[in-house]
PDBQT receptor file of N, H, CA, C and O in Angstrom, charges set to zero:
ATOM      1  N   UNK A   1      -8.094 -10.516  -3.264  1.00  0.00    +0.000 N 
ATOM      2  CA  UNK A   1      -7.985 -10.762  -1.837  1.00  0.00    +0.000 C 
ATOM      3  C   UNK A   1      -8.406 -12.206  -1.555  1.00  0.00    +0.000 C 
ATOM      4  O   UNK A   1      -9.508 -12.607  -1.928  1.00  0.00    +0.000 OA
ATOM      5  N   UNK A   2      -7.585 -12.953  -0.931  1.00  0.00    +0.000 N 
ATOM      6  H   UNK A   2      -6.690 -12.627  -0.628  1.00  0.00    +0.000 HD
ATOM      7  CA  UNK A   2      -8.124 -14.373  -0.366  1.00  0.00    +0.000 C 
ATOM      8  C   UNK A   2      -9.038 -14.333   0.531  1.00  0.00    +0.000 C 
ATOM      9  O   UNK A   2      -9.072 -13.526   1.460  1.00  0.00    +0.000 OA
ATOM     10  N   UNK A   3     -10.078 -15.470   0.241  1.00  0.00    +0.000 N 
ATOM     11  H   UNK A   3     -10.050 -16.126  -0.514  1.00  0.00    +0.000 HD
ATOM     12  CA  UNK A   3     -11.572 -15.666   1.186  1.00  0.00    +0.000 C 
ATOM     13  C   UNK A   3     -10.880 -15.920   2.468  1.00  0.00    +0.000 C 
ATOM     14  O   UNK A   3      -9.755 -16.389   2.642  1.00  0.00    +0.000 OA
ATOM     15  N   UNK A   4     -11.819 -15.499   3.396  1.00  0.00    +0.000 N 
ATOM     16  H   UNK A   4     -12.733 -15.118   3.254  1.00  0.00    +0.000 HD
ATOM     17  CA  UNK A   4     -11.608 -15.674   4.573  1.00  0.00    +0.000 C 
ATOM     18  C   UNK A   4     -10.610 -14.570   5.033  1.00  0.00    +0.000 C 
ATOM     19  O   UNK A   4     -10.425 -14.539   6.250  1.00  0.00    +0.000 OA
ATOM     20  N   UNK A   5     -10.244 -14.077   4.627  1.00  0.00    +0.000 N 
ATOM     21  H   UNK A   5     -10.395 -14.102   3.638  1.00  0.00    +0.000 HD
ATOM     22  CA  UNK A   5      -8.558 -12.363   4.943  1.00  0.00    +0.000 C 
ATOM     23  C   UNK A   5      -9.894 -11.064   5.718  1.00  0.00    +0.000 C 
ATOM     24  O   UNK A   5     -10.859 -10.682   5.056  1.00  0.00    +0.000 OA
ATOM     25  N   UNK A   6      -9.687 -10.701   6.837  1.00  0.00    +0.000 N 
ATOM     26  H   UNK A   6      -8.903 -11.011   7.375  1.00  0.00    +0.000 HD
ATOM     27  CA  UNK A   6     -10.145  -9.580   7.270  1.00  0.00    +0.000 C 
ATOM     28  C   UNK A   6      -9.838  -8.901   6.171  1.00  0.00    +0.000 C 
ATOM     29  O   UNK A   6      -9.044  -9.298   5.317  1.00  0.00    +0.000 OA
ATOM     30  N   UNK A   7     -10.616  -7.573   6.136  1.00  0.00    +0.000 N 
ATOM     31  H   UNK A   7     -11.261  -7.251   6.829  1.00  0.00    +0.000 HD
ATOM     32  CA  UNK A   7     -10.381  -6.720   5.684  1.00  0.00    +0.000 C 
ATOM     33  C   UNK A   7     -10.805  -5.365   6.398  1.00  0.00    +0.000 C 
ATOM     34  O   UNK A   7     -11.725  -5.264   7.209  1.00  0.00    +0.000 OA
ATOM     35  N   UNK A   8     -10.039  -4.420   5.990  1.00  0.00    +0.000 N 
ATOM     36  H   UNK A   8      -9.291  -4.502   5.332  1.00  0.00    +0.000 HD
ATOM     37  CA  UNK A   8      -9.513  -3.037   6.877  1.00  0.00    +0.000 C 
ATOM     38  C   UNK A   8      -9.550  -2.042   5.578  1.00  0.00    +0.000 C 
ATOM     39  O   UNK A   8      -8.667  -1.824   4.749  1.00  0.00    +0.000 OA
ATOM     40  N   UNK A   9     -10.954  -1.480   5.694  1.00  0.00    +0.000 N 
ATOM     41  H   UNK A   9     -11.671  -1.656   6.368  1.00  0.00    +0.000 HD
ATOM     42  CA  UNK A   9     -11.392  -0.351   4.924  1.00  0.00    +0.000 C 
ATOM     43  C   UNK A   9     -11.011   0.890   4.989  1.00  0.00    +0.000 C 
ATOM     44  O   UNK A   9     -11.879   1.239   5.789  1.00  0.00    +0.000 OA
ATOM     45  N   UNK A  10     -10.386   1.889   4.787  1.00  0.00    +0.000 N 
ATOM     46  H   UNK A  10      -9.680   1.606   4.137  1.00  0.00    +0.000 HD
ATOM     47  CA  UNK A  10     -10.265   3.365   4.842  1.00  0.00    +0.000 C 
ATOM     48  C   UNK A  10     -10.608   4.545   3.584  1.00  0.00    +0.000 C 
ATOM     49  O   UNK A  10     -10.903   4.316   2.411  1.00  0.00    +0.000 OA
ATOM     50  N   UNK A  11     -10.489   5.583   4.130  1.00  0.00    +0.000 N 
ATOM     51  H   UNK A  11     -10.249   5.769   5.083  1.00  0.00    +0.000 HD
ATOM     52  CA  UNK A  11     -10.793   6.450   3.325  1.00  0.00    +0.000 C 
ATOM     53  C   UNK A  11      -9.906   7.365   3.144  1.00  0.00    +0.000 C 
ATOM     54  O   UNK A  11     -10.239   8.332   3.828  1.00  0.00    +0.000 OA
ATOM     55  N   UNK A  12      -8.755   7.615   2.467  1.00  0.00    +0.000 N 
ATOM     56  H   UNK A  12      -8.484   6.829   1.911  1.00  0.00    +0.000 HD
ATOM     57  CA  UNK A  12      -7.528   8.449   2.637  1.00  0.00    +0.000 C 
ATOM     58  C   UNK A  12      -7.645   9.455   2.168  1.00  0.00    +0.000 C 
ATOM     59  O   UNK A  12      -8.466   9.576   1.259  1.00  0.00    +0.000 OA
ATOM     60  N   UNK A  13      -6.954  10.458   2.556  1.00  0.00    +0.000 N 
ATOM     61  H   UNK A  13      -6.287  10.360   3.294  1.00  0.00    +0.000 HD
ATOM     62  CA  UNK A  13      -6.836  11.768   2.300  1.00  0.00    +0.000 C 
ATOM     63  C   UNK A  13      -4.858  12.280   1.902  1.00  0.00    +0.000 C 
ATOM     64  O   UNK A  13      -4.004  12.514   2.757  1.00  0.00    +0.000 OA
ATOM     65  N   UNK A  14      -4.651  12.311   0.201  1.00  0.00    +0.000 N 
ATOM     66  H   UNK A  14      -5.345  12.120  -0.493  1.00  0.00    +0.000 HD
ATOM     67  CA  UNK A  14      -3.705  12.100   0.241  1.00  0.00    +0.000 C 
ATOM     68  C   UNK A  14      -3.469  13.418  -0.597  1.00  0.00    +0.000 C 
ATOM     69  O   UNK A  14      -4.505  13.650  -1.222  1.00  0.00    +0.000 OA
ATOM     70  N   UNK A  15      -2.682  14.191  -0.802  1.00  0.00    +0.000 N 
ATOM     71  H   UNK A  15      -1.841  14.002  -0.294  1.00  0.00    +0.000 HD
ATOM     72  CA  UNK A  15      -2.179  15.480  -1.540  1.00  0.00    +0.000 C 
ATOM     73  C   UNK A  15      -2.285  14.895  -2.832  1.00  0.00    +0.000 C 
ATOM     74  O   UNK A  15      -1.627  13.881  -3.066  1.00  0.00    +0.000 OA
ATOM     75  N   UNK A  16      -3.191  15.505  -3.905  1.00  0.00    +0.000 N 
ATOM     76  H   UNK A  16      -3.725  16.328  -3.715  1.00  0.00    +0.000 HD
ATOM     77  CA  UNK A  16      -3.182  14.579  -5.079  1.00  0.00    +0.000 C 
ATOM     78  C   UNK A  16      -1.258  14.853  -6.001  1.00  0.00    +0.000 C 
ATOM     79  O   UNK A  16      -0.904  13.943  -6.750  1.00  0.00    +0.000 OA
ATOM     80  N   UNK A  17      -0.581  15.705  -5.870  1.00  0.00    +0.000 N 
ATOM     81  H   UNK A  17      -0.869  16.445  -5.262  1.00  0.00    +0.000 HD
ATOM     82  CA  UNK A  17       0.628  15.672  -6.431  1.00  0.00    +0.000 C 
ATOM     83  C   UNK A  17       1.230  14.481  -5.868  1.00  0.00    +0.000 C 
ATOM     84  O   UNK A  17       1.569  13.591  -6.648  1.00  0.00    +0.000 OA
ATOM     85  N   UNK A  18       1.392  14.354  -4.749  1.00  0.00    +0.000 N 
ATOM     86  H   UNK A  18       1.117  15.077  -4.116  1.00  0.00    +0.000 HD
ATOM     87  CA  UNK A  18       1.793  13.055  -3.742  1.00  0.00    +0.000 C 
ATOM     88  C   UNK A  18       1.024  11.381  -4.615  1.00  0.00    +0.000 C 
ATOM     89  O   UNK A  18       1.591  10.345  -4.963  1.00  0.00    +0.000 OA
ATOM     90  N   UNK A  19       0.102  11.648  -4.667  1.00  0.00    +0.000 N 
ATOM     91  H   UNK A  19      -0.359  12.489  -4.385  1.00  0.00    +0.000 HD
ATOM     92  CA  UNK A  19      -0.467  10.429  -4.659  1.00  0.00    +0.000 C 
ATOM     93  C   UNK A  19       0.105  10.251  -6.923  1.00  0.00    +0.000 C 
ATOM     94  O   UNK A  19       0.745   9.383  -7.517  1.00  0.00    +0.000 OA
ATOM     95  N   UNK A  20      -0.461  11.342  -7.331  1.00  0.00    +0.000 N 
ATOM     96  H   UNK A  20      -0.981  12.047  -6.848  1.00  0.00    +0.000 HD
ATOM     97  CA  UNK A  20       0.222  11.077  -8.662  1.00  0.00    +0.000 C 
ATOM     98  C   UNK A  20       1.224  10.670  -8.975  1.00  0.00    +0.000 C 
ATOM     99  O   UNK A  20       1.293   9.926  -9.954  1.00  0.00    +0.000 OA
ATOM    100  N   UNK A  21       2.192  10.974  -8.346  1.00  0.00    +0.000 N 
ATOM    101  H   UNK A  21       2.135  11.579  -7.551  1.00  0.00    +0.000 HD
ATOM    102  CA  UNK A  21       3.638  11.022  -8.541  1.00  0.00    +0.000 C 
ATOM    103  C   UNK A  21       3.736   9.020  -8.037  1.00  0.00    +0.000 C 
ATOM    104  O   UNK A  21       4.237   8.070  -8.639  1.00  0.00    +0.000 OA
ATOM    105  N   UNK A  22       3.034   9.107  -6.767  1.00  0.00    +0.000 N 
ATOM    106  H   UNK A  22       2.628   9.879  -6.279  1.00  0.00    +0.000 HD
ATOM    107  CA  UNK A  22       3.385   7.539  -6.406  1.00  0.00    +0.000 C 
ATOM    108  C   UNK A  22       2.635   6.594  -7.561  1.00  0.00    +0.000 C 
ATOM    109  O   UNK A  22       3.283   5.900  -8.345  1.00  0.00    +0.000 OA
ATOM    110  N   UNK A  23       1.176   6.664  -7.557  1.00  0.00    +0.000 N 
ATOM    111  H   UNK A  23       0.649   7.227  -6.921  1.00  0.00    +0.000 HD
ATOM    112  CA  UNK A  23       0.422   5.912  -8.926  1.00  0.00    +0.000 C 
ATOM    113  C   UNK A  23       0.817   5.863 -10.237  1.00  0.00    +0.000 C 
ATOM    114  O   UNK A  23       0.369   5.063 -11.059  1.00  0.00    +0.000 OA
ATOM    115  N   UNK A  24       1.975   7.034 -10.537  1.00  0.00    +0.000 N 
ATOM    116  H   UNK A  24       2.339   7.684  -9.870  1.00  0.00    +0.000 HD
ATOM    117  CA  UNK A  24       2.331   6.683 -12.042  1.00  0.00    +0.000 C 
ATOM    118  C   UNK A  24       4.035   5.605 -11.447  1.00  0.00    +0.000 C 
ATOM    119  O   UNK A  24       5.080   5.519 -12.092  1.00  0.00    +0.000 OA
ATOM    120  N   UNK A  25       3.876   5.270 -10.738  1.00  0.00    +0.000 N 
ATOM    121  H   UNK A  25       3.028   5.340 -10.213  1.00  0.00    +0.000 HD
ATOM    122  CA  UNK A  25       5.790   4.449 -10.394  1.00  0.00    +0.000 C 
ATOM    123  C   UNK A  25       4.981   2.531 -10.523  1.00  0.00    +0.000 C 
ATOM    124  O   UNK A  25       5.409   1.380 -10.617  1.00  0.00    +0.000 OA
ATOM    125  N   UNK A  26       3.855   3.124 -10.458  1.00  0.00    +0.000 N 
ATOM    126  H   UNK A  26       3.508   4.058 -10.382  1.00  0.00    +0.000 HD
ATOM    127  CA  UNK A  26       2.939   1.331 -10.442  1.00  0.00    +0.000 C 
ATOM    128  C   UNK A  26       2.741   1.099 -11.536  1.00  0.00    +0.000 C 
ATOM    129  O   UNK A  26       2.276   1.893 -12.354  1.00  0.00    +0.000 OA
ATOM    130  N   UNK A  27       3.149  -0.334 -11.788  1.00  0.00    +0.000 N 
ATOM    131  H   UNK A  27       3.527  -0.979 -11.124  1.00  0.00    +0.000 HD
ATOM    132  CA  UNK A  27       3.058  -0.979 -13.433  1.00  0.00    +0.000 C 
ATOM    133  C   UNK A  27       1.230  -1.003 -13.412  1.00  0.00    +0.000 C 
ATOM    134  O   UNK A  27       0.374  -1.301 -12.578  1.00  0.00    +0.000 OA
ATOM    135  N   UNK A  28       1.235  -0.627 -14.492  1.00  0.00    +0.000 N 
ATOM    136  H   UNK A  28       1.930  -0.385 -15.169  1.00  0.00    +0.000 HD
ATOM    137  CA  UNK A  28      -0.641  -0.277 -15.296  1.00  0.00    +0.000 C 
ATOM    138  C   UNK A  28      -1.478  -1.620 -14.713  1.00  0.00    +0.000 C 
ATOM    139  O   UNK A  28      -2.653  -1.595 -14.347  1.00  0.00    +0.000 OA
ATOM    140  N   UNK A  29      -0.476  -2.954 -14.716  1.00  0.00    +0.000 N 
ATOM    141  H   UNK A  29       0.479  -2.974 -15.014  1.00  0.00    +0.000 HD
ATOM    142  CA  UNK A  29      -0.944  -4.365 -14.746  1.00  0.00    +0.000 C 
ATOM    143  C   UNK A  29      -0.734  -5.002 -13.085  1.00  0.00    +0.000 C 
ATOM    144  O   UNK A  29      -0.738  -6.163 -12.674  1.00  0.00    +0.000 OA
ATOM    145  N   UNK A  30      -0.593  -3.962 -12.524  1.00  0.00    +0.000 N 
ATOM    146  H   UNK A  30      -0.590  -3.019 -12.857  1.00  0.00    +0.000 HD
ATOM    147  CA  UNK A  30      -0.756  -3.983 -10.883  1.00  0.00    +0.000 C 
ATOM    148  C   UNK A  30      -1.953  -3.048 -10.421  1.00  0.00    +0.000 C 
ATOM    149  O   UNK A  30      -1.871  -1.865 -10.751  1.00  0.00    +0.000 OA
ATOM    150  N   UNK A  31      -3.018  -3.449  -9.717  1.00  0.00    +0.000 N 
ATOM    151  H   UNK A  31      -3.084  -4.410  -9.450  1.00  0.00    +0.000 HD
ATOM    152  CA  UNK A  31      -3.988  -2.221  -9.166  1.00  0.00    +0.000 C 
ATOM    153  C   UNK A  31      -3.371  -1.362  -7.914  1.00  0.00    +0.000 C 
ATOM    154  O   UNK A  31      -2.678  -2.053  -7.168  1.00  0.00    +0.000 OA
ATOM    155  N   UNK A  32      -3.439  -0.591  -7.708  1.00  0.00    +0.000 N 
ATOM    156  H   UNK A  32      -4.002  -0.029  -8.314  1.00  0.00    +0.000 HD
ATOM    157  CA  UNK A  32      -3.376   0.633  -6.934  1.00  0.00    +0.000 C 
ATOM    158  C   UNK A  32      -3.572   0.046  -5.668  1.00  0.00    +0.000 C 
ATOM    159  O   UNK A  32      -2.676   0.059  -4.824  1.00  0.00    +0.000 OA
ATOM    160  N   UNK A  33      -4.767  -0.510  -5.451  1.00  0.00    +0.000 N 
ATOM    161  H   UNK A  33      -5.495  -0.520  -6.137  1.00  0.00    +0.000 HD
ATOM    162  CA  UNK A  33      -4.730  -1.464  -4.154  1.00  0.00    +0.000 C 
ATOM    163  C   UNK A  33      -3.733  -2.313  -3.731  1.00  0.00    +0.000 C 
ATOM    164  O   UNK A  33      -2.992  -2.227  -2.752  1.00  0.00    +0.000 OA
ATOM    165  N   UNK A  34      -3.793  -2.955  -4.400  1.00  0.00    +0.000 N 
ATOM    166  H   UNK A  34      -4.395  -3.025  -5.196  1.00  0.00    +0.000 HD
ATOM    167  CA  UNK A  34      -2.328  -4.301  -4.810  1.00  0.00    +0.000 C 
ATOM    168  C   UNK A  34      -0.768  -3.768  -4.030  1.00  0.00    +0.000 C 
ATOM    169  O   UNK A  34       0.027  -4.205  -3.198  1.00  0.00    +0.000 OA
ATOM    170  N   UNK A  35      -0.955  -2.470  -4.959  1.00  0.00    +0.000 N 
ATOM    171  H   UNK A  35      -1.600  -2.115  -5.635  1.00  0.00    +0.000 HD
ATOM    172  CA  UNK A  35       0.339  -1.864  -4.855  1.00  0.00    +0.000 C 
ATOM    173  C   UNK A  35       1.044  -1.192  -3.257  1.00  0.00    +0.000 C 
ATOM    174  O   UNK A  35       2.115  -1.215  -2.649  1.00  0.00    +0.000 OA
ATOM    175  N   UNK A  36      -0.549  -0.537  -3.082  1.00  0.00    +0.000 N 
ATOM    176  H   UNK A  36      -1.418  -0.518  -3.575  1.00  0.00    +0.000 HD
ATOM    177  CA  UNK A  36      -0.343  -0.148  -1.770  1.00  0.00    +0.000 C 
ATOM    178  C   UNK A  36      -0.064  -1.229  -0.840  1.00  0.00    +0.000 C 
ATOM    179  O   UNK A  36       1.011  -1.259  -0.242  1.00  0.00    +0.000 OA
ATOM    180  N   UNK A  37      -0.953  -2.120  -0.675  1.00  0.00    +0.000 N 
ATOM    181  H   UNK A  37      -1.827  -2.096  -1.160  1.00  0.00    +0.000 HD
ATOM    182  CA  UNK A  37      -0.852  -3.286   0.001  1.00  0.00    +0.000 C 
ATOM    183  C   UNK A  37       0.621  -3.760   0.058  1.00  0.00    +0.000 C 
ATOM    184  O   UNK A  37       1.263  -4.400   0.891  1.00  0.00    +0.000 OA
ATOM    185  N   UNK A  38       0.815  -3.392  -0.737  1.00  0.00    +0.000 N 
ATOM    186  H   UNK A  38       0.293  -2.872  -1.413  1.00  0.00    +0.000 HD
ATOM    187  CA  UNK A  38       2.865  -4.291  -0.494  1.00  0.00    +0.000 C 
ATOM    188  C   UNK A  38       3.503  -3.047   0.140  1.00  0.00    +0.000 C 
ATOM    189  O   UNK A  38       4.254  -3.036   1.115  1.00  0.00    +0.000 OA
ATOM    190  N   UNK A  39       3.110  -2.088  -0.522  1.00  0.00    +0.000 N 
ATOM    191  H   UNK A  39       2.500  -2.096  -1.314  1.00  0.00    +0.000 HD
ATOM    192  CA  UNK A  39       3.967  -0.928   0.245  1.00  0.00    +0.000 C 
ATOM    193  C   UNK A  39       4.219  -0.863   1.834  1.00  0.00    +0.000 C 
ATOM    194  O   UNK A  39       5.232  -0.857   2.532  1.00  0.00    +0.000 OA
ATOM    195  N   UNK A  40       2.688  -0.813   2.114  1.00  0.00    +0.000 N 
ATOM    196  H   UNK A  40       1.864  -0.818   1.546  1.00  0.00    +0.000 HD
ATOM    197  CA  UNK A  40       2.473  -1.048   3.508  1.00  0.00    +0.000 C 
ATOM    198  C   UNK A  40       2.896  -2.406   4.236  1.00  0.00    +0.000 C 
ATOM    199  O   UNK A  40       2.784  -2.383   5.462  1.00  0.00    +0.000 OA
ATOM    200  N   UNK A  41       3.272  -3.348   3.774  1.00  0.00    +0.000 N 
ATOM    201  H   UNK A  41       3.363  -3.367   2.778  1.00  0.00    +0.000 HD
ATOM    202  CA  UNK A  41       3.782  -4.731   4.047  1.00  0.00    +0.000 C 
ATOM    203  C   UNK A  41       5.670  -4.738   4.374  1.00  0.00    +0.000 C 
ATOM    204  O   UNK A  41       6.267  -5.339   5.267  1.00  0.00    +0.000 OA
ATOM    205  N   UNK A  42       6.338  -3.677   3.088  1.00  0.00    +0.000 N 
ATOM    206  H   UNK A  42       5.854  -3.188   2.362  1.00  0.00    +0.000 HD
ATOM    207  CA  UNK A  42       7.545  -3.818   3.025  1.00  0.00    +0.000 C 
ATOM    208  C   UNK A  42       7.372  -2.703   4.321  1.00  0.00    +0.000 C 
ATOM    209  O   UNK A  42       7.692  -3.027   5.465  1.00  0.00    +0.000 OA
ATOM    210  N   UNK A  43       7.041  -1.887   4.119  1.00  0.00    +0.000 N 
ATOM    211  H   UNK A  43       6.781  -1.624   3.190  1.00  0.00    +0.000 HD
ATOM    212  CA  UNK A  43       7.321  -0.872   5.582  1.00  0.00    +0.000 C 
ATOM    213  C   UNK A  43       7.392  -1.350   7.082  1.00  0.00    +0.000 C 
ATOM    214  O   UNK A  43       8.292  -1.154   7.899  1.00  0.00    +0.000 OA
ATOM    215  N   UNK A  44       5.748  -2.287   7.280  1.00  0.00    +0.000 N 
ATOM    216  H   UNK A  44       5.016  -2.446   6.617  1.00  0.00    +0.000 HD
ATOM    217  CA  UNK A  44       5.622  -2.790   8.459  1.00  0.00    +0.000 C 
ATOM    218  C   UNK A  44       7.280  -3.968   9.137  1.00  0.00    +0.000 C 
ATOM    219  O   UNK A  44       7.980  -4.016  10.149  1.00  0.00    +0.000 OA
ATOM    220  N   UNK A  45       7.151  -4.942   7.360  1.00  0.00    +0.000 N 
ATOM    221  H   UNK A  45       6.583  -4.903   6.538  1.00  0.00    +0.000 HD
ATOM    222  CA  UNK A  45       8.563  -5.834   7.940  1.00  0.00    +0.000 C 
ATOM    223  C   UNK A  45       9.745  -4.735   8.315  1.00  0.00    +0.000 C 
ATOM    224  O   UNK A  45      10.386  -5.205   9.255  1.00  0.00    +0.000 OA
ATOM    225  N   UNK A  46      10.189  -3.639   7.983  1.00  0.00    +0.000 N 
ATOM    226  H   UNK A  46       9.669  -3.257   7.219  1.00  0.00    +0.000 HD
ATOM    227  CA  UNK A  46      11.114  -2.649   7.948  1.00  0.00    +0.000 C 
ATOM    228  C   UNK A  46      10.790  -2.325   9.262  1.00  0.00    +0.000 C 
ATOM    229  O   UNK A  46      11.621  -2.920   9.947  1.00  0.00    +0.000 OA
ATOM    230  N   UNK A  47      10.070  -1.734   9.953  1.00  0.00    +0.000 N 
ATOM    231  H   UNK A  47       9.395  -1.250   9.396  1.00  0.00    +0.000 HD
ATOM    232  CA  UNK A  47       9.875  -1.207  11.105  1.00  0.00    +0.000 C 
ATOM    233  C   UNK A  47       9.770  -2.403  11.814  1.00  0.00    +0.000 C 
ATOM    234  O   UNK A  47      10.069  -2.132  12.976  1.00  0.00    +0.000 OA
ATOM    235  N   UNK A  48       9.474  -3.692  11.705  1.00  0.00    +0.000 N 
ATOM    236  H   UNK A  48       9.230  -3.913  10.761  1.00  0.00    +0.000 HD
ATOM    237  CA  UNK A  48       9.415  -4.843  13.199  1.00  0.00    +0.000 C 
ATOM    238  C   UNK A  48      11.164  -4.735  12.729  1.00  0.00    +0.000 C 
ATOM    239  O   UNK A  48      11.796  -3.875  13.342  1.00  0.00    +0.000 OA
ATOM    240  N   UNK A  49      11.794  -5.407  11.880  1.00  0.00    +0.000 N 
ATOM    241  H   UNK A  49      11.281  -6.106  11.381  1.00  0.00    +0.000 HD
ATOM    242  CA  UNK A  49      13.286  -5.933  11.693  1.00  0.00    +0.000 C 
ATOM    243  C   UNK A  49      13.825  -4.301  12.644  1.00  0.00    +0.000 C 
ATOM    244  O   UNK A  49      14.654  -4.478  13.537  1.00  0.00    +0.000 OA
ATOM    245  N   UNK A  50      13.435  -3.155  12.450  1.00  0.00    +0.000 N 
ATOM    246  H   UNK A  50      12.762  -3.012  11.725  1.00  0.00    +0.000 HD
ATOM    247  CA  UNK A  50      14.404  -2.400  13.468  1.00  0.00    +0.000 C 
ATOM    248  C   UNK A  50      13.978  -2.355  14.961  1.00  0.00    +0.000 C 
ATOM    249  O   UNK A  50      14.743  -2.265  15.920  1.00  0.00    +0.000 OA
ATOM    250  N   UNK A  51      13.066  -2.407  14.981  1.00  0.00    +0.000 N 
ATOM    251  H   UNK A  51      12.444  -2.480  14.201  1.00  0.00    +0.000 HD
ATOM    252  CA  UNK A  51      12.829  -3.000  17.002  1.00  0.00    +0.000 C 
ATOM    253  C   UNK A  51      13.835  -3.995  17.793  1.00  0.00    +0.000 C 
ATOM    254  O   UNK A  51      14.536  -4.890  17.320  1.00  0.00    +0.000 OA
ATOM    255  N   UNK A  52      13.725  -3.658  18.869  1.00  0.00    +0.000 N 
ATOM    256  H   UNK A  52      13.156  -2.932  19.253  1.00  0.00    +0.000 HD
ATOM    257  CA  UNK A  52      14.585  -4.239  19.583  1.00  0.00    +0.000 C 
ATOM    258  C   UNK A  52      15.808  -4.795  18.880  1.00  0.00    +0.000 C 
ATOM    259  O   UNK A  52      16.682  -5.373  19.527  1.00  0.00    +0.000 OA
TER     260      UNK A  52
């Protein structure tokens, strides 16, 4: 994470079949954090690009 970046802590509650199935599609040499973090990035640009 770059110095100075807020950061936005949670505690998730995810169906572990759900969450397995997504954590084994992530290369070993990407962290789980990392990974999510883009996930949630490609989604957010996906949802502004369909507004208005």
């Amino acid at each position: 994470m770059e110095k100075g970046v807020k950061v936005k802590k949670f505690l998730l509650e995810i169906p572990e079949e759900i969450w397995n199935k997504w954590k084994n599609t992530v290369p070993r040499s990407i962290s789980l954090n990392k990974a999510l973090i883009e996930l949630l990035k490609k989604k957010g640009e996906k949802d502004e690009s369909q507004k208005g």
